[in-house]
C-alpha positions as CSV (number, residue, x, y, z in Angstrom):
1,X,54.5,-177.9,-83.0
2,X,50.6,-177.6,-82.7
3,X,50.8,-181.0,-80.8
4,X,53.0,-179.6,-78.2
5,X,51.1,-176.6,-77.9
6,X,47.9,-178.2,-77.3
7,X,49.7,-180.9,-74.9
8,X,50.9,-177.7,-73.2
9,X,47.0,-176.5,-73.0
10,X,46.8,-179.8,-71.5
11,X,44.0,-180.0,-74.5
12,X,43.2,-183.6,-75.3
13,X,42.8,-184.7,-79.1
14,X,39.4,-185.5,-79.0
15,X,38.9,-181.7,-77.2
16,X,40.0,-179.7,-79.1
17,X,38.7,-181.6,-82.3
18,X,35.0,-181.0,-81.2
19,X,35.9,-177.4,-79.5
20,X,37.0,-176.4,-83.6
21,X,34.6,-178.9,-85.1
22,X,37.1,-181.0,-86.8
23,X,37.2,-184.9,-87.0
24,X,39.8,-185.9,-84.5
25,X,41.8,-188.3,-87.2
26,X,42.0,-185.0,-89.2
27,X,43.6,-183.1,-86.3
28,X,45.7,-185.8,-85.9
29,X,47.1,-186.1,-89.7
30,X,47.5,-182.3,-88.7
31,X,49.5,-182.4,-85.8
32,X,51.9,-185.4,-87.7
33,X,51.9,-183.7,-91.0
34,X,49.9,-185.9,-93.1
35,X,47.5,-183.8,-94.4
36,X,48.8,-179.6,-95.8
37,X,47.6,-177.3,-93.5
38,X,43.6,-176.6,-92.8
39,X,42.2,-173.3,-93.8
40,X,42.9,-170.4,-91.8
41,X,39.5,-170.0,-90.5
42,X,40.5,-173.7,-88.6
43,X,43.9,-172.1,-87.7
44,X,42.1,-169.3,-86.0
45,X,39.9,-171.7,-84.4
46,X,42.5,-173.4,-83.2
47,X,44.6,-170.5,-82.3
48,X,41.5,-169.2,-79.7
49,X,40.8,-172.6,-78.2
50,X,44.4,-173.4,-77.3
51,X,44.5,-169.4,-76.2
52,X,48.1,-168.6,-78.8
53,X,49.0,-166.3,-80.9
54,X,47.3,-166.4,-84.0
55,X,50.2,-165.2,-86.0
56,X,52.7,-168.1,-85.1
57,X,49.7,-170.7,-86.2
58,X,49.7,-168.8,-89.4
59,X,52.9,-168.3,-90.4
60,X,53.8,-171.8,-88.9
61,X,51.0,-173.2,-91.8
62,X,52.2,-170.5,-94.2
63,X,48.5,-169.3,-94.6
64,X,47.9,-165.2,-94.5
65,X,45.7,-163.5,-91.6
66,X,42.6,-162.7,-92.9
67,X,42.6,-159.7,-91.4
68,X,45.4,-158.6,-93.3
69,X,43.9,-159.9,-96.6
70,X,41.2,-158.0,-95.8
71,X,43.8,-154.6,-95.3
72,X,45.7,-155.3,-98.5
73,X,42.4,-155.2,-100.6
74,X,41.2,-152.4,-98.6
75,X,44.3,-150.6,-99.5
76,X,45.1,-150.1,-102.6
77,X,48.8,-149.0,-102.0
78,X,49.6,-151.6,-99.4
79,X,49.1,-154.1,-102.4
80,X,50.7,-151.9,-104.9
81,X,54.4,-151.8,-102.3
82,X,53.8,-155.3,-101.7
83,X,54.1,-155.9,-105.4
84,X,56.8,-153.6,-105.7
85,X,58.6,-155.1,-102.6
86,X,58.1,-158.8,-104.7
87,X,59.0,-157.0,-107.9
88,X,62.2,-155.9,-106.5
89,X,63.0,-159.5,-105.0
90,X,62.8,-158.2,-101.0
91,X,64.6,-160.9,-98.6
92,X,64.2,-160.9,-95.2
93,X,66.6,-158.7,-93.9
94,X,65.2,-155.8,-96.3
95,X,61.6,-156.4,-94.3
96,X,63.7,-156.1,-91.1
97,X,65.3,-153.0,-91.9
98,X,61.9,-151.3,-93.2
99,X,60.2,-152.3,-89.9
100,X,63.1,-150.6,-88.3
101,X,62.7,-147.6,-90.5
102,X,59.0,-147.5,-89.8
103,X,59.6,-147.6,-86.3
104,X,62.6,-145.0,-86.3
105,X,60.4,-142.6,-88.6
106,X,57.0,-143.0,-86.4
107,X,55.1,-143.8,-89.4
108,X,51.5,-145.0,-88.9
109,X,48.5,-144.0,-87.3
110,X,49.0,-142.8,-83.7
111,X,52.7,-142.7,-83.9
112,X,52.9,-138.7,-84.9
C-alpha cells in the first residue's frame, strides 16, 4: 500500500527516503514487508511528505496517533471506557454503533 501511494505522489524511493530521513533500503523492506512497521513519528513523516491521511498510515501499521495517546493520558476517563470497552470484549460493530450514538446524541464539544 505505501508503495502505491508514494508511486501515486509520483515520489521516487530515494525521495522520499531523504525527505523522512530514512535509508532508502529501509523504506524499501517497508514498502515489501520485510521489516514491522517504523515508529509512528516515521509514519507521520511519511504521511506529510506523500500529503495522506495520517490515520490510514497508522492504522494500516497498526501503530496509535500520538495525538490520541496523548488525549487518553490527558483523560483520565477516556482510558478508564477504553478499559471498560476492552474489559467488556467490544467488537467492531459495537464501536460502530457508539459512534452512531455519539453522533445521534450530539455529544462532544461544539455539538450542543
Amino acid at each position: 500500500m505505501l508503495r502505491t501511494r508514494r508511486l501515486e505522489a509520483g515520489m521516487g524511493l530515494r525521495e522520499l527516503a531523504a525527505s523522512v530521513q530514512i535509508s532508502p533500503g529501509y523504506l524499501s523492506d517497508i514498502e515489501q514487508g520485510n521489516v514491522g512497521p517504523p515508529k509512528a513519528k516515521v509514519i507521520l513523516s511519511i504521511a506529510r511528505a506523500l500529503n495522506i491521511d495520517k490515520a490510514l498510515l497508522l492504522s494500516s501499521a497498526r501503530k496509535l496517533d500520538p495525538d490520541l495517546s496523548s488525549y487518553i493520558s490527558e483523560k483520565p476517563g477516556a482510558a478508564d471506557f477504553l478499559r471498560m470497552a476492552k474489559d467488556k470484549g467490544f467488537e467492531d460493530d459495537d464501536w460502530e454503533r457508539l459512534c452512531k450514538m455519539i453522533e445521534l446524541t450530539r455529544l462532544g464539544k461544539g455539538e450542543k
